[in-house]
KEFIPA-877089 format. One record per residue: residue in three letters; y, x, z of N, C-alpha, C in turn. Coordinates in steps of 0.02 Angstrom, whole numbers, plus 50000, padded with zeros to 5 digits. Each point is the difference from the previous one (the first is absolute). Layout:
<sites>
ALAYXZYXZYXZ ...
</sites>
This chain:
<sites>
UNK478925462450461499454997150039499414998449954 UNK499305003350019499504995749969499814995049996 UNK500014996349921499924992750019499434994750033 UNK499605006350027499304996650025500284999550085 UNK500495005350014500024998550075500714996150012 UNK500274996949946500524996349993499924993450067 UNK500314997550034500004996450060499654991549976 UNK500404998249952499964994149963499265001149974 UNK499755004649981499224999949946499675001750070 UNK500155001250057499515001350047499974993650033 UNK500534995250011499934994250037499374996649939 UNK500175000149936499544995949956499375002750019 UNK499505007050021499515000650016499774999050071 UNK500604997550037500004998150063499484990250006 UNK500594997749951499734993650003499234998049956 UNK499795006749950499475000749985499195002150031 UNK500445004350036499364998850074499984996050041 UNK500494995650003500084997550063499554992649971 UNK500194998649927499564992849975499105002949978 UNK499925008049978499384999450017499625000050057 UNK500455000850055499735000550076499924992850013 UNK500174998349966499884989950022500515001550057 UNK500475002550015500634999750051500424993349994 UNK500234995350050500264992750018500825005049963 UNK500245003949987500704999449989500224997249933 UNK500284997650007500254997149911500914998250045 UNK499904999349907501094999850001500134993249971 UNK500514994950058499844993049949500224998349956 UNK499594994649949500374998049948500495000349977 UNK500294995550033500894998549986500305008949992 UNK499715004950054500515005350013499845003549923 UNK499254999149985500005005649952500104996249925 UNK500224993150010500204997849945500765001249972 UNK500445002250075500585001049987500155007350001 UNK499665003450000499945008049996499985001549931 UNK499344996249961499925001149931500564997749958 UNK500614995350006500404997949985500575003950004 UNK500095001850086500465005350002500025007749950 UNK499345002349992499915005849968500324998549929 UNK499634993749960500414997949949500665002550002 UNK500144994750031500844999550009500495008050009 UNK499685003050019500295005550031499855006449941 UNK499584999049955499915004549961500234996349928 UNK500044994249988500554997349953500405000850023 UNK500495000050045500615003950015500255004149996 UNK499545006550003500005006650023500045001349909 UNK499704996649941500025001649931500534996349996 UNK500394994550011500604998049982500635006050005 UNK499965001050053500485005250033499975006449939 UNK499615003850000499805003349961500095000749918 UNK499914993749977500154996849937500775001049998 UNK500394997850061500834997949980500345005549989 UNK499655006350048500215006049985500065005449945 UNK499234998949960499935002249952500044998649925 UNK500034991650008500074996949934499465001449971 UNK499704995749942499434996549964500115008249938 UNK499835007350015499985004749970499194999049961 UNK500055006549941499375000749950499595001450051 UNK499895003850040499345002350032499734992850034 UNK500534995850028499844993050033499674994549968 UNK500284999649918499664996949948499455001449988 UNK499805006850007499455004349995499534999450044 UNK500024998550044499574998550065499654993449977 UNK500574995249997499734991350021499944999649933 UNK499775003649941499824997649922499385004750027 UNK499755003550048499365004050010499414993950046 UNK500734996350051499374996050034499844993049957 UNK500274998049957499944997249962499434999549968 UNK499875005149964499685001949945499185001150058 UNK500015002050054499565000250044499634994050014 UNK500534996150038499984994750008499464994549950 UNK500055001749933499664996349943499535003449982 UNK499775007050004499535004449974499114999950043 UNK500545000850091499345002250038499664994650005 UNK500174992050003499274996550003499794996549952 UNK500315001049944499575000049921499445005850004 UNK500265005849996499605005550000499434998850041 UNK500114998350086499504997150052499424995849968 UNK500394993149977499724995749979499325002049958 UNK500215005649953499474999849946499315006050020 UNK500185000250076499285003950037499814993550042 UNK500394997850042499824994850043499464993449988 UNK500144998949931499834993249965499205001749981 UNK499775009250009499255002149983499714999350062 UNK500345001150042499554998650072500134995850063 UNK500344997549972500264992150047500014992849955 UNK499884994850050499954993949944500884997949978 UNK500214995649967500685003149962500674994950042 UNK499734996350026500624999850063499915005150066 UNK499755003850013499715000950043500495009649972 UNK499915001949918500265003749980500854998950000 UNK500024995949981500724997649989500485000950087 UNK499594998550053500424999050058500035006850011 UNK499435006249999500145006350008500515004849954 UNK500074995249943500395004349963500744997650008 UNK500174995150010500594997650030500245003550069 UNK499475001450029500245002050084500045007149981 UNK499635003049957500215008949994500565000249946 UNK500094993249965500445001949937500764998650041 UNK499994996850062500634997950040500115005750022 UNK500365000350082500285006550043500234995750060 UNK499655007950058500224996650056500605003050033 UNK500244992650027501045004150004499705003450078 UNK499574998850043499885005350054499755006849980 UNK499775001849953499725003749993500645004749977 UNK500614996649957500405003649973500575000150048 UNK500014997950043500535001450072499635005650034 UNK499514999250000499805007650056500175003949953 UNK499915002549921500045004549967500755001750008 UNK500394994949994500615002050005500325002850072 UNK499584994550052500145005050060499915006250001 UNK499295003549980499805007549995500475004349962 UNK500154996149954500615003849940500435002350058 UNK500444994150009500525000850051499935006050048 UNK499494998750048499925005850054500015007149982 UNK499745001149943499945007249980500504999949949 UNK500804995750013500635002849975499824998049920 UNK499514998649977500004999649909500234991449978 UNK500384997450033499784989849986500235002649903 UNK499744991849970499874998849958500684997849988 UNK500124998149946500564995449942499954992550057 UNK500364995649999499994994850022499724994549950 UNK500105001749927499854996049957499204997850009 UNK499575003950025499294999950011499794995950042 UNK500654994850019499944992250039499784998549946 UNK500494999249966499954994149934499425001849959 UNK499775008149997499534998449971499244996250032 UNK499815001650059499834995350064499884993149977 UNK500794998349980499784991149965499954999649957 UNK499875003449951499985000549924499304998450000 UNK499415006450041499324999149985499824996550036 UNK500414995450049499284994350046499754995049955 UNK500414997449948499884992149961499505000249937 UNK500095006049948499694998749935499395000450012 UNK499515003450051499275000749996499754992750015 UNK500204996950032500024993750038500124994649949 UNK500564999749963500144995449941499415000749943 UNK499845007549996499465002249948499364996150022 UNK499905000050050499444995550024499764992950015 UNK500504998150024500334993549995499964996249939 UNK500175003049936499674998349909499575001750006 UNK499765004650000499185000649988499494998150025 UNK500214995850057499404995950043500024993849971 UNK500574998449976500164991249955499665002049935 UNK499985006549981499805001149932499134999550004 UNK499905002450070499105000150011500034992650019 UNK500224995450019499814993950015500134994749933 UNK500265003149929500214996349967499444994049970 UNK499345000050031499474996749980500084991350030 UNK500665001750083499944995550045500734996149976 UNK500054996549953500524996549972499984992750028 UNK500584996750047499764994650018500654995049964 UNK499944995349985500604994749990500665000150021 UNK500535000249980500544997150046500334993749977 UNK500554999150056500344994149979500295001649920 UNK499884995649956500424997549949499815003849941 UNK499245002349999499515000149948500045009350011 UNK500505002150041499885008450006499705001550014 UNK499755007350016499325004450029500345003550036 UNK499675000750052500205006550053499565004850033 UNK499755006749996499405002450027500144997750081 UNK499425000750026499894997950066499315004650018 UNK500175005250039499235001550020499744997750069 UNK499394999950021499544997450052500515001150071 UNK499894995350018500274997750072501024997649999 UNK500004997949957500734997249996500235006749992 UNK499815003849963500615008949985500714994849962 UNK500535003950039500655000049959500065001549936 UNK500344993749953500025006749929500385002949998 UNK500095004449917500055007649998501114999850032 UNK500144994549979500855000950004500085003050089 UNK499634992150044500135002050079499745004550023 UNK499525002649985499755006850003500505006349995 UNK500074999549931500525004149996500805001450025 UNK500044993550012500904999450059499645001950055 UNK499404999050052499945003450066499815005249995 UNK499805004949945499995006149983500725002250006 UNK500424996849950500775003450008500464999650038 UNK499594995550056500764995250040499525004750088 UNK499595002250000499625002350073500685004450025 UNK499674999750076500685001450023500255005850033 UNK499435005149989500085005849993500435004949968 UNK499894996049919500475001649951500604998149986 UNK500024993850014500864995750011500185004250060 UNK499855001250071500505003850044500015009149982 UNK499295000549962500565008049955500405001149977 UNK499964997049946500484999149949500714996650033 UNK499814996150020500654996550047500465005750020 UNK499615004250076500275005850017500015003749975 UNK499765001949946500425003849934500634999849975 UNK500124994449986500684996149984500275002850034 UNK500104996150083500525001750050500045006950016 UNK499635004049982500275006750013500265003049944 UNK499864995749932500265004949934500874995350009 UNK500054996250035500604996049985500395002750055 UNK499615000850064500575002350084500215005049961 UNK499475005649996499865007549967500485003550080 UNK500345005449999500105002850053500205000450064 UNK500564994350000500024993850051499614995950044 UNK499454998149954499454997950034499605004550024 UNK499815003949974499415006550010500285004950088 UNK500834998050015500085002450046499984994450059 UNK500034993649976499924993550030499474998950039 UNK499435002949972499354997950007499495005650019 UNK500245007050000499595006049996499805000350090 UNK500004996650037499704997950059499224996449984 UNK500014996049943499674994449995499455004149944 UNK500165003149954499595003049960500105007849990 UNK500105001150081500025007349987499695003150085 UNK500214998850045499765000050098499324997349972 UNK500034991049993499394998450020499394999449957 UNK500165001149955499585000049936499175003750020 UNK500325006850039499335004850007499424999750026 UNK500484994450080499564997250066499564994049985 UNK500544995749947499444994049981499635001649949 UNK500185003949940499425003249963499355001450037 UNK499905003550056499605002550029499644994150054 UNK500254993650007499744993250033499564996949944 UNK500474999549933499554997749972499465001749947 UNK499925008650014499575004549978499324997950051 UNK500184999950060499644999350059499704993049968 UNK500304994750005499554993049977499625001149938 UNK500175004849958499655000449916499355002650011 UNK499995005350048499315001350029499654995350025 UNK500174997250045499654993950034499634995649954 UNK500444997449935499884996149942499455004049957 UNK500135006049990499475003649956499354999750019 UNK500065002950064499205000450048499694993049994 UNK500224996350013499774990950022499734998149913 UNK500365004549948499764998249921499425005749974 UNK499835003650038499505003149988499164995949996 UNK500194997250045499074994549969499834998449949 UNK500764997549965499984996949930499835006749943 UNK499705004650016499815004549967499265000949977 UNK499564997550060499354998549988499624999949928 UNK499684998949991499664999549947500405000549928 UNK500685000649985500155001949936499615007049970 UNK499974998949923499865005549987500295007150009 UNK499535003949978500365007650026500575004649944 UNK499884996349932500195001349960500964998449996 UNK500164994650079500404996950002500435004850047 UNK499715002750043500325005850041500275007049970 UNK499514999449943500455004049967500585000049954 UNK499874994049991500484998149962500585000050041 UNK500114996850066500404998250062500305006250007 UNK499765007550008500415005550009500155004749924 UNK499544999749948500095002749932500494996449977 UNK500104992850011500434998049950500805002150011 UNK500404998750069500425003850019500355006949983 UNK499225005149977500435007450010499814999649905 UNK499924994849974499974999849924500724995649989 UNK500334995150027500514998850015500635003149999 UNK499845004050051500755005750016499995003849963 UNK499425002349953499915004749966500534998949926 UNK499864992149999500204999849918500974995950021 UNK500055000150070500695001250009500375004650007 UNK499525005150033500345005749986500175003749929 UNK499524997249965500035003249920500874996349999 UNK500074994549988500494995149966500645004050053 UNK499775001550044500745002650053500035005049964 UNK499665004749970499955007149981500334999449906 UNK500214993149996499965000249900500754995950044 UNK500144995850044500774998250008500135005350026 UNK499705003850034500765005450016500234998650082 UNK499394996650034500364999550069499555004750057 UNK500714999250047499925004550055499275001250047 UNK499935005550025499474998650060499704991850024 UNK500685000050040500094994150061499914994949983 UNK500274998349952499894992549937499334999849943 UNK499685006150009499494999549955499384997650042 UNK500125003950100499594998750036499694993150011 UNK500904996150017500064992749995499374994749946 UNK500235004049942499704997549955499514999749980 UNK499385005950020499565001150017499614995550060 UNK500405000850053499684992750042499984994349987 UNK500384998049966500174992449973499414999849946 UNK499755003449953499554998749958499174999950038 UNK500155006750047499354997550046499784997350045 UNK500504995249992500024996250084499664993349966 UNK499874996950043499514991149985500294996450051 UNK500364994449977500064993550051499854998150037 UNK499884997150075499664996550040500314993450001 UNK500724998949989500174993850045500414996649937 UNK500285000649953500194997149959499634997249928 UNK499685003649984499444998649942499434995950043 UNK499515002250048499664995650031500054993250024 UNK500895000650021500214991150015500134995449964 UNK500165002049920499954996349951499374998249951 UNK499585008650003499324997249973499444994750045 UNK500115002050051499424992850052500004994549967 UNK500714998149984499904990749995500025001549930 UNK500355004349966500064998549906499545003849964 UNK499635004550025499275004349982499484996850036 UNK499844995050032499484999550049499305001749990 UNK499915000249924499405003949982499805008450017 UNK500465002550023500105006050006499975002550093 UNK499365003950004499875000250094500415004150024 UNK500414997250047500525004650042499785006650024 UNK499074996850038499775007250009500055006349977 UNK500005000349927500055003649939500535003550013 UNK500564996249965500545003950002500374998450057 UNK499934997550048500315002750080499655005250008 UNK499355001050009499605004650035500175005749977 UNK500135000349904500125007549999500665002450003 UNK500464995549966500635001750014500455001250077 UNK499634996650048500395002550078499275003850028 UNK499415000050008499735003950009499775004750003 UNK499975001949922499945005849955500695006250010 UNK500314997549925500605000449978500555001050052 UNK500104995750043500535000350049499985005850032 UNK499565000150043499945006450030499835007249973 UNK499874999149950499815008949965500905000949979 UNK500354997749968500475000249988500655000550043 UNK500084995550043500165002750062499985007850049 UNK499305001350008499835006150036499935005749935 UNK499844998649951499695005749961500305000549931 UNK500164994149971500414998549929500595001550010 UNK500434998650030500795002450006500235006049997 UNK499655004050049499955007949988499835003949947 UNK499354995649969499795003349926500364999549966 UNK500224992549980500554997749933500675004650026 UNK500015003850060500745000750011499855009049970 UNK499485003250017499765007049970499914998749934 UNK499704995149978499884999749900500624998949974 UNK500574998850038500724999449979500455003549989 UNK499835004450051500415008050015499545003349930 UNK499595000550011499515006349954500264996949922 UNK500064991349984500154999449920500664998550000 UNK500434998550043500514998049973500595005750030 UNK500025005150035500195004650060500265004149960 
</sites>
């Protein structure tokens, strides 16, 4: 199946017209808060399972020492364009949100895998949680490191940075970076499927295997809705930023695909890996930078990362990174 007329990527351009039509439909809260959870859940599972079968092999080491190394590279690298044409919190939140990954973005990929018979390694959960945290931690110091001017007193003659508007320092910052709960119920359902392993996988293959496709495609439908309604916040940024928003991505996959192409991994797992480097955050990096970056405008990096980014990648990036995969790694 082509992945442009894939059911799930058509509901997402469904709810994309439907929020630039100014259309009354929306999906509620609560439902699409437990959708995004479910997907979690169901695709840390789906790599648990996977994991128990195959055991922690070289090509597997090989993978999650690739998103790793990703993980720490792409928004340093970001950083040191961003910081010339953005003011430097403002750099820092965009390079965190492209240096992160979005786990929707890497469930449809894996859905598409799936449908056209190629799925991926399961381990490419874990790598999933490997790259949501370090871009985020990386930033998280370096905004205490840009505020180090704002040194205020503490109890019992210590110092503690503190930046403008009561910001958290750098420790609580960093536990709701590691403790969000996106990543605790991945990893979680990671576990329980590397621990059920085949037992479970037949336990549950109702639950992350029937319904997985139908609610994928509900809450593809709400991501549109969300994208369209974040398009205003695009206004007046510079133009230099849009390009960046779709260049930076296929410069991304590019230099994952190199690293898939020097480990030695497959198509399907290189595709994976490829999306994960060009994918940008919406909901986990943004909910921790608001209150602990507050210097840094959501507009910015909401606007480009679900505006931009989201959708080229979705409709047009998945397919590419999935052809630049076949052609280098095939």
């Amino acid at each position: 199946m082509n992945a442009l007329r894939d059911p799930a990527l058509l509901f997402f351009v469904l709810g994309l017209t439907a929020g630039a039509l100014r259309s009354n439909l929306e999906i509620p809260a609560p439902l699409s808060r437990f959708l995004s959870l479910y997907l979690l859940m169901a695709i840390g599972l789906k790599g648990g399972f996977a994991l128990a079968a195959t055991g922690l092999s070289a090509p597997v080491a090989a993978a999650l020492g690739c998103a790793v190394l990703l993980a720490v590279a792409v928004p340093l690298l970001d950083w040191t364009w961003l910081r010339r044409v953005l003011p430097p919190f403002d750099a820092l939140g965009v390079a965190a949100t492209y240096g992160s990954v979005s786990a929707v973005t890497f469930v449809t990929a894996s859905h598409v895998l799936e449908s056209q018979g190629q799925p991926a390694g399961g381990h490419m959960a874990a790598a999933l949680a490997l790259m949501e945290t370090p871009a985020l931690v990386l930033a998280l110091a370096m905004a205490q490191w840009a505020r180090r001017g704002a040194v205020l007193p503490a109890g019992g003659g210590a110092a503690v940075l503190a930046g403008p508007g009561g910001v958290p320092p750098l420790g609580a910052a960093l536990r709701e970076a590691l403790t969000e709960g996106g990543t605790v119920l991945l990893l979680g359902a990671l576990l329980v499927g590397l621990v059920s392993g085949a037992d479970g996988a037949a336990a549950l293959q109702p639950f992350t295997g029937d319904l997985f496709k139908g609610l994928l495609a509900v809450f593809l439908l709400d991501m549109g809705l969300v994208t369209a309604r974040q398009l205003p916040a695009l206004r007046g940024l510079p133009p230099a930023l849009f390009g960046y928003a779709l260049g930076a991505p296929l410069l991304h996959a590019l230099l994952a695909l190199g690293l898939a192409r020097l480990a030695g991994l497959g198509v399907s797992d290189g595709t994976l890996l490829a999306v994960l480097a060009a994918s940008a955050s919406y909901i986990a990096v943004p909910a921790v930078l608001r209150h602990a970056v507050p210097e840094a405008r959501p507009a910015v990096y909401m606007g480009l990362s679900l505006g931009v980014t989201f959708p080229f990648n979705l409709l047009l990036g998945i397919p590419l990174y999935q052809a630049l995969a076949q052609r280098l790694l095939g």
